[in-house]
C-alpha positions in Angstrom: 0.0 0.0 0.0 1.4 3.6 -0.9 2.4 5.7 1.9 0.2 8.4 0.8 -2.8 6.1 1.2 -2.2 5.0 4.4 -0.7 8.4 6.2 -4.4 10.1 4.3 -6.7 7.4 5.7 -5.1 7.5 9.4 -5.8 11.5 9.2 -9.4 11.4 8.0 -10.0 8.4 10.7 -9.0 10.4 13.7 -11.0 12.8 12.7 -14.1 10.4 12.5 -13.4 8.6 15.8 -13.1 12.4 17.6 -15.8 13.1 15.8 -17.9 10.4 17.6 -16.0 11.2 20.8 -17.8 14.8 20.2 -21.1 13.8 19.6 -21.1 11.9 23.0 -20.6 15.3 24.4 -23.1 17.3 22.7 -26.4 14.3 23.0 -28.7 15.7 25.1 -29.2 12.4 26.5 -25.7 11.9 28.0 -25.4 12.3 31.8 -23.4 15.8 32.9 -20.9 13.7 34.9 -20.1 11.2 32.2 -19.9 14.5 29.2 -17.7 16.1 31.8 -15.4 13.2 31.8 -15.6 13.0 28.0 -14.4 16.6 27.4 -11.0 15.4 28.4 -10.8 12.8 25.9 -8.6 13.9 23.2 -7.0 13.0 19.9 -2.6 11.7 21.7 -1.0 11.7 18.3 1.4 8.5 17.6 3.3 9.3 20.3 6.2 6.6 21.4 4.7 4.2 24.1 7.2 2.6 27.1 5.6 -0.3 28.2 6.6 -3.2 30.4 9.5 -5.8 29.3 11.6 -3.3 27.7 9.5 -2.9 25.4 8.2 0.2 23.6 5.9 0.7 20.5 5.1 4.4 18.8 1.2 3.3 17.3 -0.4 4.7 14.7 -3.1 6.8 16.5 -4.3 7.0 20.0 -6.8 8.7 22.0 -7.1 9.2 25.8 -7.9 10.7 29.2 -5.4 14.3 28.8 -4.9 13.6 32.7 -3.8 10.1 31.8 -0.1 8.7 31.2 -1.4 6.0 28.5 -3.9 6.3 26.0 -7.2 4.3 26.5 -7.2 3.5 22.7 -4.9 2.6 20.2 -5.2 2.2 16.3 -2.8 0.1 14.5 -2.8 -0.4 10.7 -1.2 -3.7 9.9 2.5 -3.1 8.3 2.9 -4.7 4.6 4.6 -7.6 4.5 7.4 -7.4 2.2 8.6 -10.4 -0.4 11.5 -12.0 1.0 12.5 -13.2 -2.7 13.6 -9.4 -3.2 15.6 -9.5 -0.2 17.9 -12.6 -0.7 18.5 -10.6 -4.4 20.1 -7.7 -2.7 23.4 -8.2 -1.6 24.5 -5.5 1.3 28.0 -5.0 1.7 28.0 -3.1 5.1 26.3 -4.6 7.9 23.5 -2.8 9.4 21.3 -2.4 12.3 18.0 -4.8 11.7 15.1 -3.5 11.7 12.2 -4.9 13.7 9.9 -7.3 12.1 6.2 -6.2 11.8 4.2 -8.3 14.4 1.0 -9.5 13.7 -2.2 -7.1 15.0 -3.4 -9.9 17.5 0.5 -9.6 19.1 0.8 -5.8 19.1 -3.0 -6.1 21.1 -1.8 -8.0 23.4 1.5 -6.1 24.1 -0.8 -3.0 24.3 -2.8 -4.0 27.1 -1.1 -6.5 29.1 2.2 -4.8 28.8 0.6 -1.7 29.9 -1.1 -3.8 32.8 -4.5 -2.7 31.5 -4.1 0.9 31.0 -4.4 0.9 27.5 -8.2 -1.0 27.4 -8.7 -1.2 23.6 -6.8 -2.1 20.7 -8.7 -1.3 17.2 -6.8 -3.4 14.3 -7.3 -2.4 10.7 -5.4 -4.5 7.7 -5.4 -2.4 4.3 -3.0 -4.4 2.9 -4.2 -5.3 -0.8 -3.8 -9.2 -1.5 -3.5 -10.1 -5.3 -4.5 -6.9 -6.9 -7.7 -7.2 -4.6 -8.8 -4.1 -2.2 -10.3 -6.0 0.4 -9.8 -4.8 3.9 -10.8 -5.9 7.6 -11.2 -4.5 11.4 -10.3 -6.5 14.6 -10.9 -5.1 18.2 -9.4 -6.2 21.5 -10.7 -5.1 24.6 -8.6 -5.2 28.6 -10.3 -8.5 30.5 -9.8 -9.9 34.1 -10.3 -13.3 34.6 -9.5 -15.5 38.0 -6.0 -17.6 37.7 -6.4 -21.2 39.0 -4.8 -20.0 42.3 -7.3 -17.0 42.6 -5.0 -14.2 41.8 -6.9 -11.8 39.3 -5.2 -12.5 35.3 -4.6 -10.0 33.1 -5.2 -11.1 29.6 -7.2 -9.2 26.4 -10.4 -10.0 25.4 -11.2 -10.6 21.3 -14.1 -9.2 20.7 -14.3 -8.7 17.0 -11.3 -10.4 14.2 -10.9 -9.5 10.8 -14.7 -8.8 10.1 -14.2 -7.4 6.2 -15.7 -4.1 5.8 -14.9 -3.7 2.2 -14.6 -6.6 -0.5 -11.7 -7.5 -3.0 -13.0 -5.0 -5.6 -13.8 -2.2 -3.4 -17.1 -1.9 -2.8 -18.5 -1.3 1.2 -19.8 -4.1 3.4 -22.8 -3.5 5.6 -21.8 -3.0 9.2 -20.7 -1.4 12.3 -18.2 -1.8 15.1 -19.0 -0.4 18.5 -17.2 1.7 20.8 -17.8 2.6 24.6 -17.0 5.6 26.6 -14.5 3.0 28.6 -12.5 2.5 25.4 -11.1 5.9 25.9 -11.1 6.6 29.4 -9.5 4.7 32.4 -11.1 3.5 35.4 -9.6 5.5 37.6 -11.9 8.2 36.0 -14.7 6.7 35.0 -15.6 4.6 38.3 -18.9 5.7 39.3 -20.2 7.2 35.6 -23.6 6.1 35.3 -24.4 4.9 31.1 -20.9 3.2 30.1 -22.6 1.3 27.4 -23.3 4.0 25.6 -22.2 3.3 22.4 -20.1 5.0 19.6 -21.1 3.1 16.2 -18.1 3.1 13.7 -19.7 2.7 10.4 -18.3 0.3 7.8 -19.3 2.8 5.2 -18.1 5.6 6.7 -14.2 3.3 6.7 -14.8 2.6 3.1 -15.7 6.1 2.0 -12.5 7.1 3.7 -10.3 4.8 2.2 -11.5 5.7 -1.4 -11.2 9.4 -0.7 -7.3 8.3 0.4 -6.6 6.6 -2.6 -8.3 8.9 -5.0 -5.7 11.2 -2.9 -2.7 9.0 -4.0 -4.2 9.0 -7.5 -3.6 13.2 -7.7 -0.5 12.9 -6.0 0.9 11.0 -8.8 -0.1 13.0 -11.3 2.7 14.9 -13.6 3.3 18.2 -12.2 2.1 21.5 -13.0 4.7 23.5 -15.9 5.8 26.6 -14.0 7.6 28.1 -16.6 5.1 28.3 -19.1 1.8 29.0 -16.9 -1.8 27.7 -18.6 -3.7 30.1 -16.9 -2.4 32.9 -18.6 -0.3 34.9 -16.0 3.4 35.6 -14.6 5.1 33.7 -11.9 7.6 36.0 -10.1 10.8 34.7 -8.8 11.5 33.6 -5.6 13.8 37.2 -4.6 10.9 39.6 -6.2 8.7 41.0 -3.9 6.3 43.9 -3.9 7.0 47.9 -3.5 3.8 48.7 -2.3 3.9 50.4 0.8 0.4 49.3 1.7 -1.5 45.9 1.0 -4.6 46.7 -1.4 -6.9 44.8 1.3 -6.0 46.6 4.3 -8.6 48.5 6.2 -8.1 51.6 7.8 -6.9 51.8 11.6 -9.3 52.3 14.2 -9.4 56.2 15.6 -7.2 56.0 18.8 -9.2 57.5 21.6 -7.6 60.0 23.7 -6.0 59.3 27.3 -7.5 62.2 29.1 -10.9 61.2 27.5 -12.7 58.6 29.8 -15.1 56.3 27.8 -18.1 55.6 29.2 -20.0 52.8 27.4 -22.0 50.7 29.7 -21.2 47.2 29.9 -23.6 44.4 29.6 -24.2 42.2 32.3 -24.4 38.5 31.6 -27.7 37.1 31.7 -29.2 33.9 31.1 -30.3 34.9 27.5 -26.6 34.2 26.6 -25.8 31.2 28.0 -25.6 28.3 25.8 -27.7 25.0 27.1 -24.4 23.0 27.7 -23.1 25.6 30.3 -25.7 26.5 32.2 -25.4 22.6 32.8 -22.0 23.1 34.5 -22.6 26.3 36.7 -22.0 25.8 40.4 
């Protein structure tokens, strides 16, 4: 899979998952307490992850409690497999560092949550990877689950709740479904115990993954495109060189300053006092 397709589709599919992260906040039907909680949920970036063993992992997005150390949720895309025939055909004459092999989705889930001891609760898993010309592509999920070891200490392990469910087919058209996410996919215990509706769900739409993968490759498609001719403009105009710049003293779109009012010359506007009237519904929630 081209770069381009895959850094485009991880961009548009934060934006979706905040997106439902956001409209968790606004329903009028969530609880105060549990939107309060939710505000703090944001977008961590692919930040590098130290987790237990020695081990660390930099994922490809996450999302979280902004008073937590780990992210609640972590998005991996499957890394491409490359054809070993091509490697035993290059011959390298100085030795270098090796890089580490791509692990398989259902090992990086379980490094994610039982390496973190169960701060990170969810591991989505998407694989992109095109087999045999095909454009078929599928969605795991892991959850954080306790079970009771045989000598009745509490065991950490991870839970497989959904594995490789297609949502798109080999020549790229969408497959109905859904996957669901909860508030506690995002936020820790430690700051949700007590939150009253935690199955409240956030409904990832299979469509909604295929329509962004299409708009990613259709992305890749313009990026590969042969350039634009600067020398010889099609639209009919100069292009100036990079050490020309303008003599105008003043920019043809700037508006004139406001009058400066004198120092000796109190103002005396009145000033409104806040009322109700311009409160939005969602604050006057939150006022002590």
């Amino acid at each position: 899979m081209p770069g381009h397709v895959r850094e485009c589709f991880l961009a548009l599919l934060s934006i979706e998952i905040y997106g439902l992260v956001s409209s968790v906040i606004t329903d009028d039907e969530t609880p105060p307490a549990l939107a309060r909680v939710m505000r703090k949920v944001i977008p961590k970036g692919a930040s590098k992850l130290e987790l237990g063993d020695d081990r660390s992992y930099t994922p490809d997005l996450t999302f979280g409690h902004s008073h937590a150390l780990m992210p609640g949720l972590v998005v991996e895309l499957a890394r491409p497999q490359k054809d070993k025939k091509k490697k035993k055909k290059k011959k390298k004459k100085k030795k270098k560092k090796k890089k580490k092999k791509s692990r398989p989705l259902k090992d990086l889930a379980y490094d994610y949550i039982v390496l973190s001891e169960g701060r990170i609760q969810t591991v989505l898993g998407l694989d992109l990877e095109y087999g045999d010309g095909g454009k078929a592509a599928t969605i795991s999920l892991w959850r954080v689950a306790w079970e009771t070891h045989q000598d009745g200490r509490p065991l950490l392990t991870h839970n497989l709740v959904l594995v490789a469910h297609p949502f798109r087919d080999a020549s790229g058209s969408p497959i109905d479904g859904y996957i669901k996410l909860l508030p506690t996919d995002f936020v820790p215990p430690s700051f949700s115990a007590g939150l009253p509706d935690l199955d409240q769900t956030l409904v990832l739409n299979y469509g909604v993954l295929n329509v962004m993968l299409s708009t990613a490759e259709q992305q890749y498609e313009l990026s590969i495109r042969p350039p634009l001719n600067t020398d010889v403009p099609s639209a009919g105009f100069a292009v100036a060189s990079p050490d020309h710049s303008s003599t105008d003293e003043k920019a043809p779109y700037d508006e004139p300053a406001d009058e400066k009012v004198p120092l000796d010359e109190p103002v005396n506007e009145p000033i409104d006092e806040p009322t109700d009237e311009h409160v939005s519904s969602d604050e006057r929630k939150y006022r002590p």
